[in-house]
N, C-alpha and C positions, 0 to 999 in steps of 0.2 A: 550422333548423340553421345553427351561424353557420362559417364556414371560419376556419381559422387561416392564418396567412400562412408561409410554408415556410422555411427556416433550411436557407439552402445547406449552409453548413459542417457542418450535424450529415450532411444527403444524401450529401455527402461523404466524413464520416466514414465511415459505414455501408456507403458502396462499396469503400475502402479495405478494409476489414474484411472483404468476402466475397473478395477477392485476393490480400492479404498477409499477411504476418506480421510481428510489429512489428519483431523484434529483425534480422531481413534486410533492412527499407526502414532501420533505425538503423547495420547494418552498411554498407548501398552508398552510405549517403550520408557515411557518416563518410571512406569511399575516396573518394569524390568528392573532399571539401575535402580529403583528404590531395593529391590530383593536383592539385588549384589552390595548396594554397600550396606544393609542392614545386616547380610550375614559375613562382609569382611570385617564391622565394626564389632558381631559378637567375636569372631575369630581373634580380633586386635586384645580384644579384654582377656578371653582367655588364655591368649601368649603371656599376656602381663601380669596373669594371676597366678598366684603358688598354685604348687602343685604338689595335693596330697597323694599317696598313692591311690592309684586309676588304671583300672584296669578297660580298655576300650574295645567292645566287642564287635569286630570285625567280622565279615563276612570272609572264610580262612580260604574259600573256593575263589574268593576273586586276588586275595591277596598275592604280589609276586615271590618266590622262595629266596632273590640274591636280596632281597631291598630287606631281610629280615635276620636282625642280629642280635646273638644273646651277650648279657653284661658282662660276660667275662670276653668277650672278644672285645668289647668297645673299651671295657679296662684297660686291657694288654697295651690298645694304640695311643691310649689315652699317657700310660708312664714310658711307654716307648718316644712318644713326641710329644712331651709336656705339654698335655691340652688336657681341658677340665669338663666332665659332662653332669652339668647341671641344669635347675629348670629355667624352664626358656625366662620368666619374671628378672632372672638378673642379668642378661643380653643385653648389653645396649650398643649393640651394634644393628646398623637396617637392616631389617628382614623385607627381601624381596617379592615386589609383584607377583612374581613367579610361585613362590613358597605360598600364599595365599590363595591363588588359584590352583593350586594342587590339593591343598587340604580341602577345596571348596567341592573339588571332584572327587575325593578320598568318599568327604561327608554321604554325596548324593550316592553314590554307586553302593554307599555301604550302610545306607538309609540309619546313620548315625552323626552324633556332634563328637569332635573327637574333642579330646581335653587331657592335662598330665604331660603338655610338650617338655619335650629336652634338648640341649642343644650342647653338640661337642665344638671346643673352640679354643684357643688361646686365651690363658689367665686376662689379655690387656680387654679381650672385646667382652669382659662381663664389670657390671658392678659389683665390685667383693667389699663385704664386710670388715672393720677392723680388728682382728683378730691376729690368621690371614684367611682360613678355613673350614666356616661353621655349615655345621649338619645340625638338621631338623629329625625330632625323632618322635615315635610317639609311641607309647606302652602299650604292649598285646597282652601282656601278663605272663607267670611263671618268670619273672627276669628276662625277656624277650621284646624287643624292640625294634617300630619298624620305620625303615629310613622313608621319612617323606621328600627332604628335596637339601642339595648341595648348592652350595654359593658361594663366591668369591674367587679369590686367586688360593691355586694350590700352595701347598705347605713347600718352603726354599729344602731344594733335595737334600741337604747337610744335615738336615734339621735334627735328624735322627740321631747323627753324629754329635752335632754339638751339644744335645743335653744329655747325650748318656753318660756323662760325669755325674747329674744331678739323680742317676736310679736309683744309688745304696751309696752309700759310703763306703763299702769296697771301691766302689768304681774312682769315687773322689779321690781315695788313696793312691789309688793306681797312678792317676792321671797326674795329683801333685809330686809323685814320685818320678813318673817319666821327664817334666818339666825341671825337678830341682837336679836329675841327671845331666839331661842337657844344657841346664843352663851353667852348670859345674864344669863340664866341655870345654864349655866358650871360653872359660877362665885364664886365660894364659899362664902356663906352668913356671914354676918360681916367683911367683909374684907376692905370696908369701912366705915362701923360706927359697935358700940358696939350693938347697937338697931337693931333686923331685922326687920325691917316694906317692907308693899307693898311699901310706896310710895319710899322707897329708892331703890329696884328693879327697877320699875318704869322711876325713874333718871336713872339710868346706862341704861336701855335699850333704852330710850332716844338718851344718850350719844354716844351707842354703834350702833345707828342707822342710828346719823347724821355721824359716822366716816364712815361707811359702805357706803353709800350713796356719802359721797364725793371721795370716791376711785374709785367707780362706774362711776362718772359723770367725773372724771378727765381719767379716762380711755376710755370712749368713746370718748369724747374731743380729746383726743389724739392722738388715732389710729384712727379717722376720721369714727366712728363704728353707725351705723343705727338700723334701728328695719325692721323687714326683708318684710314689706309690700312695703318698701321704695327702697327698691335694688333688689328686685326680679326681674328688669329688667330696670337695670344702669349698664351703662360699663362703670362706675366711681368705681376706689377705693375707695375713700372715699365718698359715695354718702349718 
């Protein structure tokens, strides 16, 4: 006698079938997704609605201690890696399944609606007024904020490096000062006099510092471009 191999899904079925009935497991689950996207569709509005200050009362005993960060710490990362932390309303970047089902679990467990999102991100993925790595955040109060959910591609490891010209204008200095050095370097020596002395290096790198410097200054002019203590949380374009 040879056995046959068993077909969970039909065992399954057949258990189903001695418990239910179909059109009541078609009816509670159709309530079901009504309850999920009634409460992702209030979640949707509330992402997209300003947000005044809100304070959201959490239950502090369920809360986790790393996922909670106060405004001077989110500052700091915010002028370190020119990112902006504003309310979620000017995002327009997608916010993930993921992020909705968390706030969905945040709500139940902490038998609250939360509301007052923020989100830290790079100036391109918000809509800014005219004037790669966003975090969800949501207000506990006293300047205290707590990370609901990360998304996307991390920030390129340079990142740190390459805006820290744009911290202060110290920094800017420095930096067009290191460049009109080297570029003074490359110069080939005699090229404007027969004599090679310091002081004629000296002139050109002079020369070569005020040219650097006004390209600089007319380009932030321009594009209406700050130093990143100053926009870390302006929902101006050009703030």
């Amino acid at each position: 006698m040879r056995l046959t191999n068993t077909n969970i899904e039909e065992k399954l079925e057949k258990e189903r079938a001695k418990n239910s009935n179909a059109d009541e497991v078609l009816a509670a689950v159709e309530q079901i997704l009504q309850e999920v996207s009634y409460k992702q569709d209030r979640i949707r509005q509330t992402i997209a609605k300003a947000a005044n200050y809100v304070e959201n009362r959490f239950n502090f005993d369920l809360l986790r201690t790393e996922k909670i960060y106060h405004i001077d710490q989110i500052k700091n990362i915010c002028i370190d890696y020119r990112l902006r932390f504003l309310d979620s309303k000017y995002f327009k970047g997608e916010i993930p399944q993921e992020a909705f089902s968390k706030i969905s679990k945040l709500e139940k467990e902490h038998e609250i609606e939360l509301k007052g999102f923020k989100i830290v991100a790079p100036s391109k993925l918000f809509k800014l007024a005219d004037k790669d790595d966003p975090l969800l955040f949501a207000p506990i109060g006293n300047d205290y904020f707590y990370l609901i959910h990360k998304w996307g591609n991390d920030l390129h490891p340079l990142r740190k490096i390459l805006v820290w010209p744009f911290k202060s204008i110290v920094n800017l200095a420095l930096v067009v000062l290191v460049i009109s050095f080297v570029c003074t370097a490359l110069i080939p020596t005699g090229l404007f006099s027969k004599n090679n002395t310091s002081s004629e290096f000296w002139i050109v790198f002079f020369f070569m510092f005020k040219s650097l410097a006004a390209v600089v200054i007319f380009y932030g002019f321009a594009l209406g471009k700050n130093f990143n203590p100053a926009i870390w949380k302006s929902k101006y374009f050009n703030a």
